[in-house]
C-alpha positions as CSV (number, residue, x, y, z in Angstrom):
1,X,-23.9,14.8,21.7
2,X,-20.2,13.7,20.3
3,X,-19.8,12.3,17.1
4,X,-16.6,9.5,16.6
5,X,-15.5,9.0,13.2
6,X,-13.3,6.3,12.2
7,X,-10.8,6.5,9.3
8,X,-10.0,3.3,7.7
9,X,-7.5,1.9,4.8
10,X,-8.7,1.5,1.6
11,X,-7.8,0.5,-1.9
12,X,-9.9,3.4,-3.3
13,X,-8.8,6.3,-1.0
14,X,-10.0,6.6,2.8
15,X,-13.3,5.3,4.0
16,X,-14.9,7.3,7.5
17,X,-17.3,5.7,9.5
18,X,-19.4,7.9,12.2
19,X,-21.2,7.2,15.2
20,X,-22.8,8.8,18.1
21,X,-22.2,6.0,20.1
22,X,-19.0,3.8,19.8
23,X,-20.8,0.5,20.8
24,X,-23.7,0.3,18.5
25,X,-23.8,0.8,14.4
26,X,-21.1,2.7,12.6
27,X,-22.4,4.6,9.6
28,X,-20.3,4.2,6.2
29,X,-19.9,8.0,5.2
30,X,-18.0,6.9,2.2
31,X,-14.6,8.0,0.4
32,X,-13.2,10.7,1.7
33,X,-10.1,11.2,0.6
34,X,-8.5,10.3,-3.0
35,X,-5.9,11.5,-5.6
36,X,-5.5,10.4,-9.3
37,X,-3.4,7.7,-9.6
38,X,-3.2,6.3,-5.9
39,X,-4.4,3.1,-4.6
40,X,-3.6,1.4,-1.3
41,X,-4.2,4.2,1.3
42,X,-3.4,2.8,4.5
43,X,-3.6,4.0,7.9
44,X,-4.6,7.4,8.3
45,X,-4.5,9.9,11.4
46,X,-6.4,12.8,11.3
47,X,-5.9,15.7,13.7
48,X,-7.9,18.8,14.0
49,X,-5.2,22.0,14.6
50,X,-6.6,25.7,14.6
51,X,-9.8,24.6,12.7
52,X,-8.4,22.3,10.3
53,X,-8.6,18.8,9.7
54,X,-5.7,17.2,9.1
55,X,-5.1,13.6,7.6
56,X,-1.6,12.0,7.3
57,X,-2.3,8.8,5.0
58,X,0.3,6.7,2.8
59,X,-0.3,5.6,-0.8
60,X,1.3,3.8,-3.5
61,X,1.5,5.9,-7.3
62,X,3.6,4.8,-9.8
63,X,6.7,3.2,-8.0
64,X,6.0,5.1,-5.2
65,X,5.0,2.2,-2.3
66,X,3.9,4.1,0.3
67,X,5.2,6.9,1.1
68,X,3.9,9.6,3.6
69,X,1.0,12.7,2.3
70,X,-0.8,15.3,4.2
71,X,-4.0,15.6,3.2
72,X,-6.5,18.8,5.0
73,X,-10.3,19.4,5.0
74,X,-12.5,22.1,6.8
75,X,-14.8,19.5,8.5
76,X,-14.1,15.4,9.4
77,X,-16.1,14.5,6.6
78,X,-13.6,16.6,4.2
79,X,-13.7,16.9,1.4
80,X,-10.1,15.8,1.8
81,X,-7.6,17.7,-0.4
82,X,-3.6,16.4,-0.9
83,X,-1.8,19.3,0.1
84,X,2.0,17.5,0.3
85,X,3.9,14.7,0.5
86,X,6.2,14.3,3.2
87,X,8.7,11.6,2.3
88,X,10.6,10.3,-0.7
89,X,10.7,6.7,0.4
90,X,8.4,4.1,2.3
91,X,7.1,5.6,5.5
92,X,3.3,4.6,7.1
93,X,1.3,4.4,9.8
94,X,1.5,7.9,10.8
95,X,0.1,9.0,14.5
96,X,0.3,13.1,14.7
97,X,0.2,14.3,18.2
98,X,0.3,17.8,20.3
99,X,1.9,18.4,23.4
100,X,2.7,21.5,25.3
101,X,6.4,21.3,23.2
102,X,4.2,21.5,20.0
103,X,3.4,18.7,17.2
104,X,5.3,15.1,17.2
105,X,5.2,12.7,14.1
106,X,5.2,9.3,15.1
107,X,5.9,6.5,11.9
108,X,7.2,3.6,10.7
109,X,9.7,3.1,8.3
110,X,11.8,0.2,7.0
111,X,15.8,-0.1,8.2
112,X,17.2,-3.0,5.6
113,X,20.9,-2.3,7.5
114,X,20.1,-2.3,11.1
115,X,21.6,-5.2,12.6
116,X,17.4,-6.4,13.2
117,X,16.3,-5.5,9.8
118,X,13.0,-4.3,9.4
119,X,10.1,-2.3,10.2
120,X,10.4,0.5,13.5
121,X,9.1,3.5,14.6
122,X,10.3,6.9,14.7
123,X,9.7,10.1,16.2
124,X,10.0,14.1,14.4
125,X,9.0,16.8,16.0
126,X,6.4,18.8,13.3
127,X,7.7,22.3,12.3
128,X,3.8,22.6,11.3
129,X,1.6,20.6,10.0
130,X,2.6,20.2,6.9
131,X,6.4,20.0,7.9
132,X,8.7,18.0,9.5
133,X,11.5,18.6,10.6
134,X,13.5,16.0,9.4
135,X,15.5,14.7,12.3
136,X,13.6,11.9,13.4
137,X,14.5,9.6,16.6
138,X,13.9,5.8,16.6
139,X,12.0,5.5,20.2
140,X,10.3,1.3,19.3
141,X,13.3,-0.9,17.7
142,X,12.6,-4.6,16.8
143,X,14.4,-7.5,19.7
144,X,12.3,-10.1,20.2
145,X,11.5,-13.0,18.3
146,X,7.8,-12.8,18.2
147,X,8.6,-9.3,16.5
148,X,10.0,-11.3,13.4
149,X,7.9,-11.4,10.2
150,X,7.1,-15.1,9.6
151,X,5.7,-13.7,6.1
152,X,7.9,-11.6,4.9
153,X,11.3,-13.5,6.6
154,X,11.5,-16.1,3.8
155,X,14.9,-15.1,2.0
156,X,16.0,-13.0,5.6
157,X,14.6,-12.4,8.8
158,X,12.9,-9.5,8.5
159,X,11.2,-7.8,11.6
160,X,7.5,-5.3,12.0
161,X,7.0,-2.6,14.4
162,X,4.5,-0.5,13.3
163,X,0.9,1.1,14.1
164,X,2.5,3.7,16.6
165,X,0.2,5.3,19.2
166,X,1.1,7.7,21.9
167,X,-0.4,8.5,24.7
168,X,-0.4,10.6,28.4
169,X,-2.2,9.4,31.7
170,X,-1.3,10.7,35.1
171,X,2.6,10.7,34.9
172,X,3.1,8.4,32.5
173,X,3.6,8.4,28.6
174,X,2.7,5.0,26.8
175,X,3.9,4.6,23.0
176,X,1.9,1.8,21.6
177,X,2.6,-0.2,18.9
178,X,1.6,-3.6,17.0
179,X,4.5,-6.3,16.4
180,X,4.9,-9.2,13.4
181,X,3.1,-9.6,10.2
182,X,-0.7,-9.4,10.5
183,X,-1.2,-12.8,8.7
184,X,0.5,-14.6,11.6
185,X,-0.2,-16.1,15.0
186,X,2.1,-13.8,16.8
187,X,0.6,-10.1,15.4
188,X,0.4,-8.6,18.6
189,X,-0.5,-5.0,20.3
190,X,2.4,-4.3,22.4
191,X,3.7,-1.6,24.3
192,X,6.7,1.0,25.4
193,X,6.0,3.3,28.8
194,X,8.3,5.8,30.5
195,X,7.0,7.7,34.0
196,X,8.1,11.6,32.5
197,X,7.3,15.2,32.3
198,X,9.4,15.5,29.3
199,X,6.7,16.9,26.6
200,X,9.6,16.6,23.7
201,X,8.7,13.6,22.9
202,X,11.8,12.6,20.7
203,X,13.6,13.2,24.5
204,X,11.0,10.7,26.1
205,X,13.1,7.2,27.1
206,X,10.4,4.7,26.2
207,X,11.0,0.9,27.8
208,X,9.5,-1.7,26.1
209,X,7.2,-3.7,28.4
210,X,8.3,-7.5,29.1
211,X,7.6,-9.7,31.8
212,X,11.0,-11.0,33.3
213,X,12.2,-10.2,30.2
214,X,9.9,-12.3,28.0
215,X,7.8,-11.3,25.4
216,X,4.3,-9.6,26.8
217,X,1.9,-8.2,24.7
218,X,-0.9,-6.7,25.6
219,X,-4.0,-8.0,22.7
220,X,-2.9,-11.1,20.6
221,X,-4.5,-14.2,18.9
222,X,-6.8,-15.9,21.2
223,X,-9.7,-18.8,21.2
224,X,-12.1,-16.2,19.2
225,X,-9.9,-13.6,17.4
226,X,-6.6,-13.8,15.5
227,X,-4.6,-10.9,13.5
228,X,-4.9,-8.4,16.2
229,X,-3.7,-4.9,15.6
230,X,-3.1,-1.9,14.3
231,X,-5.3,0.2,17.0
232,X,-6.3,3.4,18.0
233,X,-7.3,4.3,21.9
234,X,-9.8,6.4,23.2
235,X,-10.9,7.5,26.6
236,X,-14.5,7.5,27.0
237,X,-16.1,8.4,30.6
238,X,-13.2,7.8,32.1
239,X,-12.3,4.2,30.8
240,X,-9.7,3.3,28.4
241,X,-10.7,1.5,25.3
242,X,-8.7,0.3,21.9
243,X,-10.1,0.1,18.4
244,X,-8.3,-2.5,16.7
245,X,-8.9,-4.9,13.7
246,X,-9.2,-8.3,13.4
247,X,-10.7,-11.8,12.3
248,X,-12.7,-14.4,13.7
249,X,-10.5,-17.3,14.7
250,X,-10.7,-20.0,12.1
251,X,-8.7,-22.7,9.9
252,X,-9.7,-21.2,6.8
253,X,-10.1,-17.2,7.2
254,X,-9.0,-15.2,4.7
255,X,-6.2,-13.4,5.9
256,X,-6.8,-10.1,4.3
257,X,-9.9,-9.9,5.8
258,X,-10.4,-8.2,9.2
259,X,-13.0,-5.6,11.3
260,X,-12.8,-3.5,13.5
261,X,-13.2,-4.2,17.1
262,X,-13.2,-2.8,20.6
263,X,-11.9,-3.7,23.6
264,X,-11.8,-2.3,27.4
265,X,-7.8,-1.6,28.3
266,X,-6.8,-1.2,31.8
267,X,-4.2,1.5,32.3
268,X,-2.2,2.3,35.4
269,X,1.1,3.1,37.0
270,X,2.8,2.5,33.6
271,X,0.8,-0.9,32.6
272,X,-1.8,-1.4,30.1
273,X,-3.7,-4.9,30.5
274,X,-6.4,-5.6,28.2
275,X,-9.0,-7.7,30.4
276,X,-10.4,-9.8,27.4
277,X,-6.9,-10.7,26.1
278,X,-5.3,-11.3,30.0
């Protein structure tokens, strides 16, 4: 049968969890992936292309605060070797994805002079994997107010888009994405959709889904679970599911501190509804 493996931030370098089965026990496989000097890798994405396991990971070194690395191994256990880095400034939550147009690059990066200053995601089409091209497209842009980071906004409003995740069902494209600082009540999975054949996906029009205009995300704090976000979906016999993290809802939880979780998503004619969050 399959095997899932999970990738997960670490202080260390990049824990992987494995499973046959994504609703029972996860197996801690250990640290994967490392380099001398680094701490705080966060967020990887790891794509296998033409036999070749390839991990896209940010780290802080020196005064280096996350920026950007490819990291490749010959199996999804690695051993994970750096191979480059990819940007010269703060850049994270990479999501790597093929189409029939080739490989798209989908991160985050910080805008301090955009009129909503802050965190967004961009779009570069991959040369290969281990290049860029370099002319990225912002496709999710901060404009709500439940976008704004409650944390980081004390001297300016600052705003967080980040955690991007593409992907295709039937004729529809969804980008998803989570909103707001994940220490606050408002952290939120959200997303954009656009009904396309376009397979460039720095061409694709994304719209950002509201109801009557008003803010509508898809997972957020509810009576159990606070500091939703950050996910991953995967379609498993036929049913849509996100892997996000999380904490247990309570006055005193340590922020920091989340786990992963799953829930079902229904997705359909351009809407995602996630049935335990509705």
């Amino acid at each position: 049968g399959d095997t899932y493996y999970l990738y997960v931030t670490g202080s260390e370098g990049v824990g992987v969890y494995s499973t046959k089965h994504i609703f029972e026990v996860w197996n801690f496989e250990g640290i994967l992936a490392q380099t001398e000097g680094a701490r705080n890798f966060w967020a990887p994405c790891v794509i296998k292309i033409d036999g070749v396991y390839y991990m896209y990971v940010s780290f802080v070194r020196g005064d280096e605060f996350e920026y950007l690395h490819v990291f490749s191994g010959s199996t999804p256990l690695g051993p994970f070797k750096k191979r480059k880095k990819l940007f010269n400034h703060f850049s994270i939550d990479a999501h790597v994805v093929e189409t029939e147009e080739g490989l798209f690059l989908i991160y985050s990066i910080d805008d301090e002079k955009a009129e909503k200053a802050g965190t967004r995601i961009l779009i570069d089409k991959m040369l290969d994997p281990l290049t860029p091209a370099y002319k990225p497209v912002e496709k999710v842009s901060p404009t709500l107010k439940e976008e704004v980071n409650s944390v980081k906004s004390a001297e300016k409003e600052w705003y967080t888009i980040e955690g991007g995740f593409w992907f295709r069902e039937g004729d529809w494209q969804y980008l998803m994405y989570s909103g707001a600082s994940f220490e606050s009540d408002a952290y939120h999975i959200g997303y954009c959709a656009a009904k396309t054949t376009e397979n460039d996906l720095r061409k694709v029009d994304f719209s950002k889904h509201l109801k009557n205009g008003k803010f509508a995300p898809v997972i957020i704090k509810n009576a159990t679970e606070e500091g939703t976000g950050h996910h991953s979906v995967i379609k498993l016999n036929g049913e849509y599911y996100a892997i996000y993290h999380a904490r247990d809802y309570s006055k005193t939880a340590e922020k920091k501190f989340r786990t992963a979780r799953i829930a079902r998503l229904i997705v359909k004619d351009g809407e995602i509804i996630c049935p335990q969050h509705g």
